[in-house]
N, C-alpha and C positions, 0 to 999 in steps of 0.2 A: 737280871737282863741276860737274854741269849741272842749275843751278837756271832754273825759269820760276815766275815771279811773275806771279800772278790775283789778281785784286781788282776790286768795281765803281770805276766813273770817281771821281776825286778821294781814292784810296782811300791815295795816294802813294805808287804800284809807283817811280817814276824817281826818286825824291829816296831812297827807303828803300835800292832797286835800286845808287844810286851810292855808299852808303855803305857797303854791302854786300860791293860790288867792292872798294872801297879794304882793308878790314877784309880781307877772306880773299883778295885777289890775284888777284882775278879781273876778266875786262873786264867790263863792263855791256855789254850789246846791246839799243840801242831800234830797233825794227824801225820807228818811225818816222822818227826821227833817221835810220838807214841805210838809207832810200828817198831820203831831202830831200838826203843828203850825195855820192851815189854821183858818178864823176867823169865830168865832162861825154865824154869816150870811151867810156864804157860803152855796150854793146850794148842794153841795156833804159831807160837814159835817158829819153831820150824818149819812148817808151809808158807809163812811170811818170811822167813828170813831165807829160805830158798829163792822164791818169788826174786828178792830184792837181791839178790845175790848174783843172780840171768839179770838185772837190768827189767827184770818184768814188771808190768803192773797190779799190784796188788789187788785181787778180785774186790769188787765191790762189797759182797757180801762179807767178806772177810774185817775190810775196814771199818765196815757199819757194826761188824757184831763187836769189835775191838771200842766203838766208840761208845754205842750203846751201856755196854762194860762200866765204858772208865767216868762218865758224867753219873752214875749211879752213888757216888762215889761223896761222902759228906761233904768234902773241900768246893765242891758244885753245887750245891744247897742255893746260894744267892745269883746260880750263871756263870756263865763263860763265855768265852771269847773264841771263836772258833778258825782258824785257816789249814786250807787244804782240804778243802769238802766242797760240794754245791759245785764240780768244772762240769759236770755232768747233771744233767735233768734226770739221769735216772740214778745218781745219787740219792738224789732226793725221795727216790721209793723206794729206797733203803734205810735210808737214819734222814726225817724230818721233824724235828722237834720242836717243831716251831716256834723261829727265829723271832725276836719283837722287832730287830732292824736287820738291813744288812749296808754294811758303809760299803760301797765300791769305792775303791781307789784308785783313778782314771789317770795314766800315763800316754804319752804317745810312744808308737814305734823305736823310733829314735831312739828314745830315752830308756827304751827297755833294752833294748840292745846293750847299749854305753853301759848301762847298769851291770847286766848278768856277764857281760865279757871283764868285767872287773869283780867279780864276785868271787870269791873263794870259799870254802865249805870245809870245817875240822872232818878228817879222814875217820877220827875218834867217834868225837858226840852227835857232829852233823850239825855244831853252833856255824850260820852264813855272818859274814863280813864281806866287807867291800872296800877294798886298798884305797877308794877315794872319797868314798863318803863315810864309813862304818872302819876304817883299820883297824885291825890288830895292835895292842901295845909293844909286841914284838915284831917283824915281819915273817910271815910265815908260819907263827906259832897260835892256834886257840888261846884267848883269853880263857877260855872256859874250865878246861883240860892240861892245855900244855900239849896237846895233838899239831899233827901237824897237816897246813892248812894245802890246799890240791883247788884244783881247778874242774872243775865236773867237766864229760864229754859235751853235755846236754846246758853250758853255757858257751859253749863257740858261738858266733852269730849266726850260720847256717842253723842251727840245731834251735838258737831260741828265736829264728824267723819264722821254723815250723812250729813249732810250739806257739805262738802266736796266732798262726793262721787256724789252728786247733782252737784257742781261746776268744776269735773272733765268731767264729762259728758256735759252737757246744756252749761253749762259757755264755755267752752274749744272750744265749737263749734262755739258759738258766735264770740271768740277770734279770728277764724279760718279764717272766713267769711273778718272780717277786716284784715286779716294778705295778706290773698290776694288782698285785697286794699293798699296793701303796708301801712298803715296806725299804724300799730301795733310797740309802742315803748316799748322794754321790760326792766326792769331793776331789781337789783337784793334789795329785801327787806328784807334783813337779819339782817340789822344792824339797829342803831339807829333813830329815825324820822332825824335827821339832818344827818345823814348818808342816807339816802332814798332819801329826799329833795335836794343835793347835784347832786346824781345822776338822778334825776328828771331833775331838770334846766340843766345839761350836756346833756339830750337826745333832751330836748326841745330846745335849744339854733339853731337859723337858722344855 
């Protein structure tokens, strides 16, 4: 199965994403995770870790040839699970491998907000938590690492209202595209990650 998970920000694509993978045997692929992790010999290294380094956006074609890569890859043999891909239509003319579903995970405003303004991010691995729903077993510390956890620019609320209004727009359209493929499983992300994850496996279930 090659799922890719849409949702706007804070909608818990990674957290749903990981549980997901465990449950049906499939890897998780965060395409941000596998930009930060790639191995200091890598040929695109350094143009991506530039990139990231300005706050910039990673060219398209860059991401795609990094993902193309990394699903080549035996441990992907049986699919994966995709987030961080598809915000863009023209993603999608870059690395479409076609997806057999894609679960949108549907939050309102509100709740994106409350979400990303409580989110925190290891400074280290780039593992998210969330001080209200997802903590840390330390405060301020990665479970992961032992890094220590920071607050992104790009979760103020000003910051994730644009970013929104971004994913209203671009995202939506993307969404669109698949929904006419009949492909589009929508479910509703309101509630808890095991609450989410629930209704996840109910949409996916043959």
């Amino acid at each position: 199965m090659k799922l890719l998970l849409i949702g706007p920000q804070g909608s818990g694509k990674g957290t749903v994403g990981k549980m997901l993978g465990e449950y049906f045997h499939i890897p998780l692929i965060s395409s941000g995770h596998l930009l930060r992790d790639l191995p200091e010999n890598h040929a695109k290294k350094k143009e991506i870790d530039e990139a990231m380094e300005k706050g910039e956006l990673v060219p398209q074609d860059l991401v795609a040839d990094i993902l193309k890569e990394e699903v080549q890859k035996d441990i992907y043999e049986k699919g994966y699970i995709l987030d961080g891909w598809g915000r863009a239509l023209v993603d999608l003319d870059y690395f479409n491998p076609g997806f057999d579903w894609v679960l949108y995970i549907n939050i309102s405003p509100e709740t994106s907000v409350k979400r990303l303004s409580s989110r925190r991010t290891c400074s280290e691995c780039g593992s998210i938590f969330n001080i209200i729903s997802v903590p840390p077993k330390v405060d301020g510390v990665c479970d992961d690492c032992g890094g220590k956890l920071i607050q992104r620019e790009d979760d103020v609320e000003d910051a994730v209202r644009r970013r929104l209004e971004i994913f209203n727009t671009e995202t939506m359209r993307t969404l669109d595209v698949f929904r006419d493929e009949g492909k589009v499983l929508e479910i509703d992300g309101e509630g808890s990650p095991e609450e989410v994850f629930k209704l996840a496996v109910e949409a996916l279930k043959p």
